[in-house]
Structures are given as structure tokens and as C-alpha cells.
N, C-alpha and C positions, 0 to 999 in steps of 0.2 A: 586732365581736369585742372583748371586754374583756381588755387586757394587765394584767393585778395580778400582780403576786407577792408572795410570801409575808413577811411578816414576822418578822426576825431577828434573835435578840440576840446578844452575843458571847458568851453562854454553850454556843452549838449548836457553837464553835466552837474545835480546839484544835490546835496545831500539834504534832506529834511527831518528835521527835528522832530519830536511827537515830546507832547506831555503827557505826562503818565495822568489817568482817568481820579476825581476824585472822587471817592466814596460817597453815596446819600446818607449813611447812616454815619452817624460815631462812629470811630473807631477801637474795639478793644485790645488790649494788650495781653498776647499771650501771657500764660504762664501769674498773671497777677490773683490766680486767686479767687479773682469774683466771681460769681454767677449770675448771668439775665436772665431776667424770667422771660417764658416763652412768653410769644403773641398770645393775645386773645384767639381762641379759636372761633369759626365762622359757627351760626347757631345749627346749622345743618349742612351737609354737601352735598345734596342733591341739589336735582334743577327744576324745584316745583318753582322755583322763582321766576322761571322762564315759559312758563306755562300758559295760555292763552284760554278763556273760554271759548269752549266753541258752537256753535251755532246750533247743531242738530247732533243727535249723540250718534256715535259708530254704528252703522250698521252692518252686523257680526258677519251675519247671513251673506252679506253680500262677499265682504273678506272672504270667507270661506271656502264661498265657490271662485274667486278668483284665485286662492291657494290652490285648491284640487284641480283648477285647470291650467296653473302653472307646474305644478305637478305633472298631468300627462304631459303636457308639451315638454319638461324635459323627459321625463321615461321615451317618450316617443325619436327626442332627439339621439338618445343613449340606444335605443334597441336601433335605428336608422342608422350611426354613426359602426356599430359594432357589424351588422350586415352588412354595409361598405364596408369593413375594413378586412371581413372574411372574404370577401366577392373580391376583392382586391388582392390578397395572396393567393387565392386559387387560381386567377387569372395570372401572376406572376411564375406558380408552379407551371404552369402547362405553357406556359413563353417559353419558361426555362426547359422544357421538355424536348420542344419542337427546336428550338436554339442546338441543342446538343445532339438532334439529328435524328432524335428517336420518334417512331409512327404509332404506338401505342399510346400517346399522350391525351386523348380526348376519351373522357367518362361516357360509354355508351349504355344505357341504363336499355333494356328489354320489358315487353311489358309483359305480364304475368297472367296466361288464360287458364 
């Protein structure tokens, strides 16, 4: 492996300076003693200020049933996701079964008169 690097004049190279940032406010001096009084605070901190009227008022009924049917569709996803993931080890035990050579590996279930 060949280490070169590259050849460089001091021309590629330049130092730059930065001024340091100046404060918006006053500056105070530790340790002198004074105190500023806080800011005024804002008259409230919520966001009714950002609030819009709106046109036709919520209809609840409708939210509702769109909650309970996002609701099942995840239960549905959750009980779906949990049966694949058993259907999925079981099918990995009986690979592993036949893999290791063994002919009793398939659940024969009998029916019952």
C-alpha cells in the first residue's frame, strides 16, 4: 500500500477570523449587586390566541365511531400479528424437528366418536 499525500502550498491555506457575537440586550456585570426585574409575563400561555372559529360545531357522534373503529382495526391488527407470530414458531419447531432427523414431528390430532 503506498502512503502519498498530497502536495500543498500555503496558498490552499487561510486562517479566518470570527468576531465574537454582540449581545441584544445590556449587558450586566456579575457580581455588582443589582437586581432586574423580570419581564412582564405574557397575560396567559395558552393557545386560545391561535384559535379559529369554526364553521359547524364537532360532531361528537361521528368522532366516536371513528375512534371505536380505529379501535378494532388495531385489536384486529394485534390479535392478526400475535397468530402469525405463533403460526410462525410452530412452523420453525417442526422445521427444526425434521432438520434433526426426527419422524415424529407433525401433530396428528384423531377425531373423537
Amino acid at each position: 500500500m503506498n502512503n502519498q499525500r498530497p502536495i500543498s502550498s500555503d496558498d490552499e491555506h487561510r486562517v479566518l477570523q470570527f468576531r465574537p457575537r454582540t449581545p441584544a440586550s445590556p449587558t450586566v456585570q456579575r457580581g455588582s449587586g443589582t437586581v432586574q426585574p423580570l419581564r412582564a409575563a405574557p397575560e396567559r400561555l395558552d393557545l386560545s390566541r391561535y384559535e379559529q372559529p369554526r364553521i359547524e360545531p364537532d360532531n361528537y357522534r361521528q368522532r366516536m365511531l371513528a375512534n371505536i373503529a380505529a379501535l378494532a382495526f388495531t385489536i384486529a391488527l394485534t390479535a392478526i400479528g400475535i397468530w402469525l407470530a405463533v403460526n410462525i414458531a410452530d412452523l420453525r419447531r417442526t422445521q427444526d424437528c425434521v432438520l434433526m432427523g426426527r419422524r415424529d414431528c407433525a401433530k396428528i390430532t384423531t377425531p373423537h366418536i
